[in-house]
N, C-alpha and C positions, 0 to 999 in steps of 0.2 A: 504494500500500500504506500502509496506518493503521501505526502504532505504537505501542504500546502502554506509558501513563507507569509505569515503574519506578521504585516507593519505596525509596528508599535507605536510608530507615527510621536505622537506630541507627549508631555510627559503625564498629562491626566491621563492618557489607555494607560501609561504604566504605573502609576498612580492605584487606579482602579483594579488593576492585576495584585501589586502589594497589599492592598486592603480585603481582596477578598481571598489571597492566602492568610493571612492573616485573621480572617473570618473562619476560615476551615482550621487553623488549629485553634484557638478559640472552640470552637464547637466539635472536634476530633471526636472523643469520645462519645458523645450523643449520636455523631453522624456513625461510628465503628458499630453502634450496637443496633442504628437502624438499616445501615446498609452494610454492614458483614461483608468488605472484603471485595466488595460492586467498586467499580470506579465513576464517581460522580463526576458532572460537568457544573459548576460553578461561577456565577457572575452574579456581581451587584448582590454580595451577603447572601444568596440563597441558593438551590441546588435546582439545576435546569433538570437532571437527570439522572438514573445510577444503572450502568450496565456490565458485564458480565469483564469485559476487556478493556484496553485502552481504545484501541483503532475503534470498534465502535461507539465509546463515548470522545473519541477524537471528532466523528463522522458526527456525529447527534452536536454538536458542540458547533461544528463549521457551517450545517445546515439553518443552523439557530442564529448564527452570531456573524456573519458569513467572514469578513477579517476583520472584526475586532477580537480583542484579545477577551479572554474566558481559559480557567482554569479546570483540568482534568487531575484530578489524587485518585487514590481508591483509600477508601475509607478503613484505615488499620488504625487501631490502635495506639500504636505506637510509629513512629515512619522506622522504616527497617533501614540499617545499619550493613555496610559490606566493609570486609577487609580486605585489603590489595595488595 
């Protein structure tokens, strides 16, 4: 699957992207135990949608949003950690 570059354009789209990660941890926990592990699409403090993968809340997020910017997490608990 392509993906499609999203101009961030002026500093309020990324303004608006900081604030509403910032909103999902903030609310982490609430969203981990309503969406188990779903990946949600996020914009403007609220959750557009929760799906199975990324690529399709990539897709549901572009359709909605078309290039503004909107954030995709999947709703864990905790954000998972890797070693290198």
């Amino acid at each position: 699957m392509r993906f499609p570059v999203v101009n961030l354009g002026s500093g309020d789209a990324l303004a608006g992207l900081q604030d509403d990660i910032a909103w999902f941890e903030a609310h982490r926990a609430n969203l981990a135990a309503q969406y188990a592990g779903q990946y949600v699409v996020v914009k403007d403090a609220a959750v557009h949608g929760a799906f199975p993968d990324f690529q399709s809340a990539y897709a549901a997020g572009v359709a909605q949003f078309g290039s503004q910017p909107f954030l995709v997490k999947q709703a864990l608990a905790q954000q998972p950690t890797e070693r290198i």
